[in-house]
C-alpha positions in Angstrom: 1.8 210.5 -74.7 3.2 209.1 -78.3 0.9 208.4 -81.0 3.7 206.3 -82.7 7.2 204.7 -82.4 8.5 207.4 -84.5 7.3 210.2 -82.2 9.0 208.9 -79.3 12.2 208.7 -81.8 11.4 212.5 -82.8 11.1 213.0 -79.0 14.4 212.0 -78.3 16.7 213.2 -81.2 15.2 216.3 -80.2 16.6 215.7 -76.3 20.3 214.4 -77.5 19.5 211.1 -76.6 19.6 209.8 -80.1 22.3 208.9 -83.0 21.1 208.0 -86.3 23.9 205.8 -88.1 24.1 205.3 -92.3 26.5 203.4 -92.1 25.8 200.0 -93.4 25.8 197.0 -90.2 24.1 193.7 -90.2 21.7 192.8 -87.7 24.1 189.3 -87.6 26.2 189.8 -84.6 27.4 193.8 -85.4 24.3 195.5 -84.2 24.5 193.6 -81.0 29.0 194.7 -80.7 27.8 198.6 -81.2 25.1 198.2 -78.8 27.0 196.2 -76.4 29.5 199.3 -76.5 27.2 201.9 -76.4 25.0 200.7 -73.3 28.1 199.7 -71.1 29.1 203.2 -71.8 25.8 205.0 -70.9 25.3 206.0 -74.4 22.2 207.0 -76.6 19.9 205.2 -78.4 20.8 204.0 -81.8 18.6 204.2 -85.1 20.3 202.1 -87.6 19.0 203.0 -91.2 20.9 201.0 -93.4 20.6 197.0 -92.1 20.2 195.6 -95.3 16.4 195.4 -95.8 15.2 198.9 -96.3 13.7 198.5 -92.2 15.6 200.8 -90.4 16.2 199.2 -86.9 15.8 201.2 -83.1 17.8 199.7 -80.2 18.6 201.2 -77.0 15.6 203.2 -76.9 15.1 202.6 -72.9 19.3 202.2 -72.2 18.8 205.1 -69.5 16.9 206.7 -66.9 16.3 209.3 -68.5 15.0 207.9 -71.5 12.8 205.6 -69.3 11.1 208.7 -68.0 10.6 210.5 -71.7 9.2 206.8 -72.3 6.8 206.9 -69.5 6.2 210.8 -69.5 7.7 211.9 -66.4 10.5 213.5 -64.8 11.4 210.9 -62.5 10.5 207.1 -62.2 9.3 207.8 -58.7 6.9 210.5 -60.1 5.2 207.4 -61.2 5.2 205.9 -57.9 3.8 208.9 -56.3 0.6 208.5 -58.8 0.0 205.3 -57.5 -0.1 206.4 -53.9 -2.1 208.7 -54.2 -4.9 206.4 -56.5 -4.6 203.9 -53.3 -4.6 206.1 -51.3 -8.2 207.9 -52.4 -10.1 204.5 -52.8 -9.0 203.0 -49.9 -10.1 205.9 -47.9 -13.3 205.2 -46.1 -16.2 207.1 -47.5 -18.5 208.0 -44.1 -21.1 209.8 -46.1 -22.8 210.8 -49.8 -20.8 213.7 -49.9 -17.1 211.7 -49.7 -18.7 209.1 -52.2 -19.5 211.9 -54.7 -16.1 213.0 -54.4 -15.1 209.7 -55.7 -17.1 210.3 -59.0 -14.4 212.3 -60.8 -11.8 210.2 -59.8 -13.7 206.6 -60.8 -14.4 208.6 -64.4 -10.5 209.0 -65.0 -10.1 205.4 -64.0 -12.8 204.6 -66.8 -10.8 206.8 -69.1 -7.8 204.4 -68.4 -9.6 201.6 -70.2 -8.7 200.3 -73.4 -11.0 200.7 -76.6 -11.5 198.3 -79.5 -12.2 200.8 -82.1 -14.1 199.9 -85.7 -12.0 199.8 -88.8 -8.5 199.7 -89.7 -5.3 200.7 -87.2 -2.4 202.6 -89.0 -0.5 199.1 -88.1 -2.5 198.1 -91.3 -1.6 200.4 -93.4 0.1 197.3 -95.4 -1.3 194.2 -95.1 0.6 191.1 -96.3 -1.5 187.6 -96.9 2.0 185.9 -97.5 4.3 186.7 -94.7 8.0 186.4 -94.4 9.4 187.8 -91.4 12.8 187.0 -92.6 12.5 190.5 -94.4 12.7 192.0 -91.7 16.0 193.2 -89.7 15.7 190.8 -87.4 18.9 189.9 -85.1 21.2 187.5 -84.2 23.0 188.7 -81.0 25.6 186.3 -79.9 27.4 183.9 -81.6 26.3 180.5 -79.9 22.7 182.0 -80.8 20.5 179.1 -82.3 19.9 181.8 -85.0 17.8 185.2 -85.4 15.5 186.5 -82.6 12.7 188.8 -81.9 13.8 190.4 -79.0 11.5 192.9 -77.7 7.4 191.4 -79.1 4.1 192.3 -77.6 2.8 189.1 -77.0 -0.7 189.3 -77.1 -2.9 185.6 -76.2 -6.6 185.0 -74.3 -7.7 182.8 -71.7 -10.2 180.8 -73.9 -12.6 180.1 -71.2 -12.8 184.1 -69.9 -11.8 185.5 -72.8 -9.3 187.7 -70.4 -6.2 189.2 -72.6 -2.6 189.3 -71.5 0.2 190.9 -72.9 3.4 189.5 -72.2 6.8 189.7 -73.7 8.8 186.3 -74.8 11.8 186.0 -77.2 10.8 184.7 -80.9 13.7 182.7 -82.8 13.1 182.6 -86.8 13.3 179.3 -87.9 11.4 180.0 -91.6 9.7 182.9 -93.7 6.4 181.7 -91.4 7.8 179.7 -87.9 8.8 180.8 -85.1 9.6 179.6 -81.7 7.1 180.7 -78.4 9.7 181.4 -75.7 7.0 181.0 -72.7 8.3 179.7 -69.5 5.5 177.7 -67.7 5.2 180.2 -64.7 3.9 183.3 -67.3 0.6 183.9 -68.0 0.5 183.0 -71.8 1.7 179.4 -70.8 -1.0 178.8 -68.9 -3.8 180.0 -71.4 -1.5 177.8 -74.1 -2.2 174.8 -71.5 -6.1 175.4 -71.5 -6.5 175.3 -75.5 -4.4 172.3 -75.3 -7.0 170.9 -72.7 -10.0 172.0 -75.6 -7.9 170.4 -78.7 -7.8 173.7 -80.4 -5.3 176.7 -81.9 -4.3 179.1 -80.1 -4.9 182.5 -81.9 -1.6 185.0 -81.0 -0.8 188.4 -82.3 2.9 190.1 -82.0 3.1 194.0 -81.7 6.5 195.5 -82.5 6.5 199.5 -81.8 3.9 202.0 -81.0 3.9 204.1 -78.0 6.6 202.3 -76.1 4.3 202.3 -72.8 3.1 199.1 -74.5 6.9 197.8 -74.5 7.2 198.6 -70.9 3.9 197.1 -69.8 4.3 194.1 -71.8 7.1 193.6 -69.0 5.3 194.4 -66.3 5.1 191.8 -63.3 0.9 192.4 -63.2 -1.1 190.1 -61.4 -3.3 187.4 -63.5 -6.1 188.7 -65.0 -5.0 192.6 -64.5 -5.0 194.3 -68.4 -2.0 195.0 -69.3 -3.6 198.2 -71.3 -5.4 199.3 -68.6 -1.5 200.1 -66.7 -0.5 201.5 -70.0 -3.8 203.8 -69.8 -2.9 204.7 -66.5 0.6 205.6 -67.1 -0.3 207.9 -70.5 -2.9 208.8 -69.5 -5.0 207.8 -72.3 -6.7 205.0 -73.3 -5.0 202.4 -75.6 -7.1 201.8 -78.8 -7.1 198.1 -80.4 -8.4 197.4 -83.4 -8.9 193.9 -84.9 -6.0 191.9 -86.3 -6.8 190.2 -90.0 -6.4 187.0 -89.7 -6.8 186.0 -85.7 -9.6 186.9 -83.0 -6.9 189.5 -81.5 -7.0 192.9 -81.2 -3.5 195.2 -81.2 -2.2 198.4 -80.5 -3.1 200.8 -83.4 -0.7 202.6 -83.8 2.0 199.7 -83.5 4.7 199.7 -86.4 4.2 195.8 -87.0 1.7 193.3 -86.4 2.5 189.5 -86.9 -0.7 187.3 -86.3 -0.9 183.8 -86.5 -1.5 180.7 -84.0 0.3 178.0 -81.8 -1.1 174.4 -82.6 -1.1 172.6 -78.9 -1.7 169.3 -81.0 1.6 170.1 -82.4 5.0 168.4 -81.3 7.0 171.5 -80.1 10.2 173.1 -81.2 13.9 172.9 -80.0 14.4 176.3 -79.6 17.8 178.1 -78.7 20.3 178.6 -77.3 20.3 182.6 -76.5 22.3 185.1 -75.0 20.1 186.2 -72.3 19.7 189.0 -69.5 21.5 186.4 -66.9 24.4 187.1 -68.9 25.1 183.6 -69.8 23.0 181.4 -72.5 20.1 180.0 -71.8 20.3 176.6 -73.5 18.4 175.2 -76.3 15.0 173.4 -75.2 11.7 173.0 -76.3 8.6 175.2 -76.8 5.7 175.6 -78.8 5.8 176.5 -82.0 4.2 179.6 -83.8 2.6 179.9 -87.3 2.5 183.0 -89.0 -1.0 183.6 -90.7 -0.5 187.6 -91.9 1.8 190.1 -91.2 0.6 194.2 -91.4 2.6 197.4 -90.8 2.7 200.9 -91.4 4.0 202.1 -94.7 7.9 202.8 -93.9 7.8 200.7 -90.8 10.6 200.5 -88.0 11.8 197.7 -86.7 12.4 198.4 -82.8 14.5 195.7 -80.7 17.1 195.1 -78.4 19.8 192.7 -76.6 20.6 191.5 -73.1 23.6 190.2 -72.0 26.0 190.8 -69.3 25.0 194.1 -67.0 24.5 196.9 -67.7 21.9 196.4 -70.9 19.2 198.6 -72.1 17.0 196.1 -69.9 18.0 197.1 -66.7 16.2 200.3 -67.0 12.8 198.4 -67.8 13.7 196.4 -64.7 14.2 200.1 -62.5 10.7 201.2 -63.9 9.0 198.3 -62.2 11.4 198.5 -58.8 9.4 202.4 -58.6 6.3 201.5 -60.5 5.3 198.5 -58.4 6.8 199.6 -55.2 3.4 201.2 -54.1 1.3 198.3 -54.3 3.5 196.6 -52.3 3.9 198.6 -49.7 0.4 200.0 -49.7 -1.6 196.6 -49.8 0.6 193.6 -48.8 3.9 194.8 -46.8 3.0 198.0 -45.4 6.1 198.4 -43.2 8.3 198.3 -46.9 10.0 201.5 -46.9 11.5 201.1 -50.4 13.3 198.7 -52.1 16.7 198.3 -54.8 17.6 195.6 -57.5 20.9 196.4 -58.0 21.8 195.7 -62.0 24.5 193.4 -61.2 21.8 191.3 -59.3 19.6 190.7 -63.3 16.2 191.2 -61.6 15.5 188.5 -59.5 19.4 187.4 -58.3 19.1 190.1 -55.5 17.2 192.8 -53.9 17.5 195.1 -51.0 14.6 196.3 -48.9 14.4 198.7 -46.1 11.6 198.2 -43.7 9.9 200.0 -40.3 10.9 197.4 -37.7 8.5 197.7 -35.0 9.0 193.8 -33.9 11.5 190.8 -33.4 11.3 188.6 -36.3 9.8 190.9 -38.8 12.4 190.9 -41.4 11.6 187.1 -41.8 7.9 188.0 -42.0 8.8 190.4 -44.9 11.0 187.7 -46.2 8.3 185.2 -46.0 5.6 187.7 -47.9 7.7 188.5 -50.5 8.6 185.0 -51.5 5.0 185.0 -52.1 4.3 187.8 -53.9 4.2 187.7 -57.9 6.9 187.9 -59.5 9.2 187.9 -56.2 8.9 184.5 -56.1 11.9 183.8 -58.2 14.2 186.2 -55.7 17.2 184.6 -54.8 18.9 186.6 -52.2 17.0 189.4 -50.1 18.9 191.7 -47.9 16.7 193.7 -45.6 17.9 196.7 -43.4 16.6 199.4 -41.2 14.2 202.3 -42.4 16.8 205.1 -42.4 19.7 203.3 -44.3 20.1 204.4 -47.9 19.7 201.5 -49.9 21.0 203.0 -53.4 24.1 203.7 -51.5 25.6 199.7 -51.6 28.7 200.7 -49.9 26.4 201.9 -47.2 24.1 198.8 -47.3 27.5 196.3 -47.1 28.5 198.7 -44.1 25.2 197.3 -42.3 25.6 193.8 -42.9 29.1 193.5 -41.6 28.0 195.8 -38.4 24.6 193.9 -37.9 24.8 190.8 -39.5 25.9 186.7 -37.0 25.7 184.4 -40.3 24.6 182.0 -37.7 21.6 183.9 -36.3 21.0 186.1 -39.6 21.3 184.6 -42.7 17.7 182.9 -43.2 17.7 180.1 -45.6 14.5 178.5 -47.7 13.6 177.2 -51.5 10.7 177.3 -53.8 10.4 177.9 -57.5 13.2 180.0 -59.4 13.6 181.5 -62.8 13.8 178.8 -65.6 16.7 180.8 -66.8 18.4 180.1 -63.2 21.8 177.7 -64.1 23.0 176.9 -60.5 19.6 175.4 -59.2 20.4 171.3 -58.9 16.3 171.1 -60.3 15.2 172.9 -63.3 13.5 175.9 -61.4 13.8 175.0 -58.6 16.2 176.0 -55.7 17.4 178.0 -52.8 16.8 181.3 -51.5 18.5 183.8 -49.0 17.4 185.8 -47.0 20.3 188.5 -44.8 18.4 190.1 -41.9 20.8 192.8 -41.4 18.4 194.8 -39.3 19.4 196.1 -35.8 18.4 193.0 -33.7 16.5 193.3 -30.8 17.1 191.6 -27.3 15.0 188.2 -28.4 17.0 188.0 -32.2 20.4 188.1 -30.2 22.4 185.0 -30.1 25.0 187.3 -27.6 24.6 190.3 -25.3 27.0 192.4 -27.2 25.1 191.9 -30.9 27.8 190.0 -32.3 29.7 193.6 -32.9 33.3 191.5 -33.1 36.1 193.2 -34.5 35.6 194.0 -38.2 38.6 193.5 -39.8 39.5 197.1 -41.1 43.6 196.1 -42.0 44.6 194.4 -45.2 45.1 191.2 -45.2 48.7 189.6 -46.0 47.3 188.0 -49.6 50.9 186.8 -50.9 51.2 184.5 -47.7 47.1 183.1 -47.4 48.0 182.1 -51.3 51.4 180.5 -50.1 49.6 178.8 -47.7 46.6 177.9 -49.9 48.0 177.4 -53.5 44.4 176.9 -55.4 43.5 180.7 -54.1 45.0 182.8 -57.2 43.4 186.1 -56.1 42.3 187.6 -53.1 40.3 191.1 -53.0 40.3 192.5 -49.7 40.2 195.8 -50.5 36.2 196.2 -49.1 38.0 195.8 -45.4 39.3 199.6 -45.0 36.1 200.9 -45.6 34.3 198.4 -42.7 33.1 196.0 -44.8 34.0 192.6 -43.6 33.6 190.6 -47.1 36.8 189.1 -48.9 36.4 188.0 -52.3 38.7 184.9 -53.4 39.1 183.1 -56.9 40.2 179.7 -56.0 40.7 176.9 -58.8 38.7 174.0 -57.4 40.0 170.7 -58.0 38.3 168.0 -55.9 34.7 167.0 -54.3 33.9 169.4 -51.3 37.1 171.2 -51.4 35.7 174.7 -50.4 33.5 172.8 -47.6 37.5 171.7 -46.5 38.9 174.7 -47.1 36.2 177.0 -45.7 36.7 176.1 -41.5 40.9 176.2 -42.3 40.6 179.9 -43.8 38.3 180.9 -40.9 40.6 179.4 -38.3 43.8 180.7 -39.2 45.0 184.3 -38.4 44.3 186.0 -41.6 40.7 185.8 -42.0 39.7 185.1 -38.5 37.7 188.2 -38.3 36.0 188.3 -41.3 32.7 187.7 -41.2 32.1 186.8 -45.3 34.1 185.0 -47.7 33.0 184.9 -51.2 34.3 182.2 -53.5 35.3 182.9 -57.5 36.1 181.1 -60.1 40.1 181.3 -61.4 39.2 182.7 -63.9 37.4 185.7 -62.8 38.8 189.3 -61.8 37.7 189.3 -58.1 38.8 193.4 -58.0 36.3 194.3 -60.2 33.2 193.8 -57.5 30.7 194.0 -60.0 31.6 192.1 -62.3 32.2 189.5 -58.9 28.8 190.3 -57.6 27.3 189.4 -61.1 28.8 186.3 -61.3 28.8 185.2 -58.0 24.2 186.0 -57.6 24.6 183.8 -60.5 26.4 181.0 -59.7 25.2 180.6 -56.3 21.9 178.0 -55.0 22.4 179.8 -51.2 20.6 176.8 -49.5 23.2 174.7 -51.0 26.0 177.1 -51.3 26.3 178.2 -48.0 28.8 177.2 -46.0 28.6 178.2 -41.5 31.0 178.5 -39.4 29.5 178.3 -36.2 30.6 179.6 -32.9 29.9 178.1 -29.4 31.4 181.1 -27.7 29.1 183.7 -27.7 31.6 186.4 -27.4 33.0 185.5 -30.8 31.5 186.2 -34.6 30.4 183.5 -36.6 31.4 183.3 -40.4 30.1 182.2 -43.8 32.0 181.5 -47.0 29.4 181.5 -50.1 30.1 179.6 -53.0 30.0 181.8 -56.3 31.8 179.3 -58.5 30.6 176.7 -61.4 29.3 173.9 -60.4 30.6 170.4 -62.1 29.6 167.0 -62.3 33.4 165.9 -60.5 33.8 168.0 -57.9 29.9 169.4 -57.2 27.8 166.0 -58.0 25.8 169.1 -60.1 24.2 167.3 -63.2 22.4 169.7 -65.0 24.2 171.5 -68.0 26.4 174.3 -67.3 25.8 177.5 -70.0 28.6 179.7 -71.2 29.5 183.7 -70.4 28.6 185.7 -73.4 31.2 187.4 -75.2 31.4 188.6 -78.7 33.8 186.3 -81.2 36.8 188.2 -82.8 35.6 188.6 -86.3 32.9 190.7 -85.1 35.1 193.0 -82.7 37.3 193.4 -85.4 34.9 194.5 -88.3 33.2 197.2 -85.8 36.8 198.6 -84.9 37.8 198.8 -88.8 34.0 200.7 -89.4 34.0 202.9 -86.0 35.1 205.9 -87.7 32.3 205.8 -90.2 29.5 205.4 -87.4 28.6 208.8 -86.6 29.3 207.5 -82.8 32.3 209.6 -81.7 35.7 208.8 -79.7 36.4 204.6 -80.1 34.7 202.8 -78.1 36.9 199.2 -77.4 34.6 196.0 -77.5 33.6 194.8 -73.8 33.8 191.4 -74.8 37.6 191.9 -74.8 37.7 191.4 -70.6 35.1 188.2 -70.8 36.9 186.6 -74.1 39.6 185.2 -71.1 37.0 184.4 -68.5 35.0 182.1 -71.2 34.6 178.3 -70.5 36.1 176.2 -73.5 32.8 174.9 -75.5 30.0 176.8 -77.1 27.1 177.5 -75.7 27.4 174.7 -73.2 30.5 174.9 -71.1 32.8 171.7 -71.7 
């Protein structure tokens, strides 16, 4: 694999995949404008050499699959997957006699090769070693404009459970708040949380080290969804095949990568009041708004000579991010399937859905009810826990294909019989849940049902709807609908997408059984409500907002059917929640969208970027969809 940052750059100027620019930007708002238009394009990764500080500055170093594979050191993602099999695969094979367990020995020695190494002396991250740290020296950005200020945005968190001694490596966002402070973005459900809890239990500091570069396995696996107590170095081992040596940071009882680029030690004080930290643009595509975490003190700061600074944004989909997040669907789908959920097939997050929004699974169905079994394990399964709406089908539908997938929940799916409802803990950056991190979840068997699942002889195959519907007169009839997509009906897919402006207490609940009743949509099957303001003919941008928006349990609204010989209907409500008309009093955050200075100083310097044919700003469609307000939506 890499033995730097700077190889895996080589690597990939050498593949194309690479545009160095010399052009002076500012890591203030610009570098997040090119990137935003580079990654929504499916463009290279950027090296920005002139940011103001002598640093020169990676981003978009994962923004595509095939830069995820020269990352990891395959061809394909699932080439990963396959490894894995075939590791299970050989140890869980019984060994009957001496001969099979001497078979084993070569493969238990590569497993020991996979281990990570402290190794004496000093890492070529130490190359430079500085006793008085100022991390404002470095490039470090601000990416949106309601951002509480600059952030680290892609660290290798490294923290120990002080009772075991047990490492993890974990990645958290970092706002700069002086030369030496910085905020400790860890949500309570993440590893390092936990360990931060137990020093605050003993009274004592909390020693923490930040890696920035080195071989970017360590990026990836510093996002990986590994159980507790599982090394994160010994997943990078396996995956370079080589073992990851650490070497012992200056100041703090922590060792690091290396060959990293940076190293920033220092501590977290749990004695000490916390920080309010944020607001940020985050992956969700909205800000997350400003709370409180602990706060971290920087004790020494190390780097090569010439360091780069590596680091990247999220926003609205499709961000360098959501290849990290397709790494883990292939990396971690063995270990699912192999030793908790055997009949998994495979399984899809869609980028629209930001990781844990939606997923699709295909399963062998051998038995009635085993799509809720599946359901129920996953909900319990790491990092699954946060899911908020899982779609299961059949074994031999193609679940990359969502056009296919939509297909089978129209032709399969009675809302009343097969849309499986429950609640448990949710991301913390999750907006729509009435609790803080807590919420609904939604499950859509859209299996092929057998006898007992059946609420009707027939399998609720009603008429799908395969004929536009008349739009101009269901919005003459229903003046708050100001757009109706129904354009998903021609190709069997009974969904209708509807941007309604909302303007009193339950009105969708009202308006729900009326739509469903009348001629027009009587043989739908799914409504989906958007807000005014959104472009309901752009689907993905829809099914973005709407997995966003929504708290299924209390979104949900049933029609129900009596007769058996007709279809039952659901209408699921995508739009923002309000204090008037939703009794919803948690804080509602803003879209992300870059402000007009910005968009305007990249379109005068575009010619001079090295970056080819203009490229117009994507926060030109989401300036109009933006709540009034900052950060917070007014």
């Amino acid at each position: 694999m890499y033995s730097s940052l700077r190889e895996f750059i080589q690597q990939l100027e050498a593949a194309g995949e690479l545009i160095r620019i010399k052009e002076y930007v500012n890591p203030e708002l610009e570098i997040t404008e090119i990137t935003d238009r580079i990654s929504k394009n499916q463009g290279p990764a950027l090296l920005f050499e002139n940011t103001g500080t002598g640093i020169p500055f990676l981003i978009n170093a994962f923004g595509s699959e095939k830069r995820m594979c020269l990352a990891l050191g395959v061809n394909h993602l699932d080439d990963v997957t396959s490894r894995i099999e075939l590791l299970f695969k050989t140890l869980m094979k019984p060994k009957d006699n001496i001969i099979e367990k001497l078979k084993m020995l070569p493969q238990l020695s590569q497993m020991a090769s996979w281990m990570p190494k402290v190794v004496s002396g000093k890492g070529a991250c130490q190359e430079v070693i500085n006793m008085n740290p100022d991390i404002t020296k470095f490039p470090v950005m601000k990416c949106w404009p309601e951002d509480g200020g600059p952030f680290i945005t892609l660290p290798i968190i490294h923290t120990k459970d002080p009772n075991t001694g047990i490492r993890n490596v974990g990645m958290y966002r970092m706002q700069i708040f002086a030369p030496t402070i910085t905020g400790m973005h860890w949500h309570k459900h993440k590893v390092s949380a936990r360990h931060f809890q137990e020093y605050k239990k003993l009274g004592i500091k909390m020693p923490v080290a930040v890696a920035l570069g080195g071989d970017p396995v360590y990026t990836y696996c510093a996002t990986a969804p590994l159980p507790e107590n599982i090394d994160e170095y010994m997943l990078a081992g396996f995956l370079r095949k080589k073992k990851v040596k650490l070497v012992q940071c200056i100041t703090q009882d922590v060792q690091v990568p290396a060959d990293a680029e940076i190293i920033i030690e220092g501590y977290v004080d749990p004695m000490e009041d916390d920080i309010l930290e944020g607001p940020f643009g985050d992956h969700t595509g909205y800000y997350s708004l400003a709370d409180y975490y602990p706060k971290f003190h920087i004790t020494c700061i190390t780097h090569r000579k010439n360091p780069i600074y590596p680091s990247t944004i999220v926003g609205i989909p499709p961000q360098e991010d959501a290849w990290l997040g397709k790494a883990t669907e292939r990396i971690f789908l063995a270990p699912i399937k192999m030793t908790m959920i055997p009949e998994i097939k495979d399984m899809e997050l869609p980028i629209e859905g930001v990781f844990h929004n939606l997923t699709i699974v295909k399963i062998k169905k051998e038995y009635a009810g085993q799509a809720i079994k599946v359901t129920n394990a996953m909900w319990g399964a790491g990092q699954m826990m946060f899911n908020k709406i899982l779609v299961i089908v059949d074994e031999d539908i193609d679940i990359h294909d969502y056009k296919k997938v939509a297909q089978i929940i129209s032709q399969n799916v009675d809302p009343q019989q097969d849309f499986y409802f429950s609640q448990g803990p949710m991301d913390v950056l999750d907006h729509s849940c009435s609790k803080f991190s807590f919420g609904g979840k939604m499950c859509v068997d859209a299996t092929r049902k057998l006898p007992e699942e059946l609420r009707t002889s027939n399998n609720n195959q009603i008429t799908k709807n395969t004929d536009p519907i008349n739009s101009k007169k269901l919005m003459a009839d229903f003046p708050e609908i100001v757009q109706v997509n129904d354009s998903l009906l021609t190709q069997g897919i009974s969904i209708v997408f509807i941007s309604i402006q909302k303007n009193r207490r339950n009105h969708l609940k009202e308006i729900t059984p009326l739509l469903f009743e009348q001629g027009e949509l009587s043989a739908i099957k799914i409504i989906i409500f958007l807000e005014a303001n959104v472009d309901c003919s752009d689907i993905k941008d829809a099914i973005w907002r709407f997995t966003n928006n929504i708290d299924p349990r209390r979104d949900s609204i049933i029609i129900e059917q009596n007769n058996n010989d007709s279809s039952s209907h659901i209408a699921l409500d995508g739009t923002r929640k309000t204090k008037e008309f939703d009794n919803f009093d948690r804080e509602w955050p803003n879209i992300l969208a870059m402000d007009e200075k910005t968009i305007h100083s990249i379109d005068e310097k575009w010619n001079n970027l090295g970056l080819g044919n203009f490229i117009s700003s994507p926060s030109l469609k989401y300036r109009k969809q933006l709540y009034k307000g900052g950060a917070v939506a007014e």
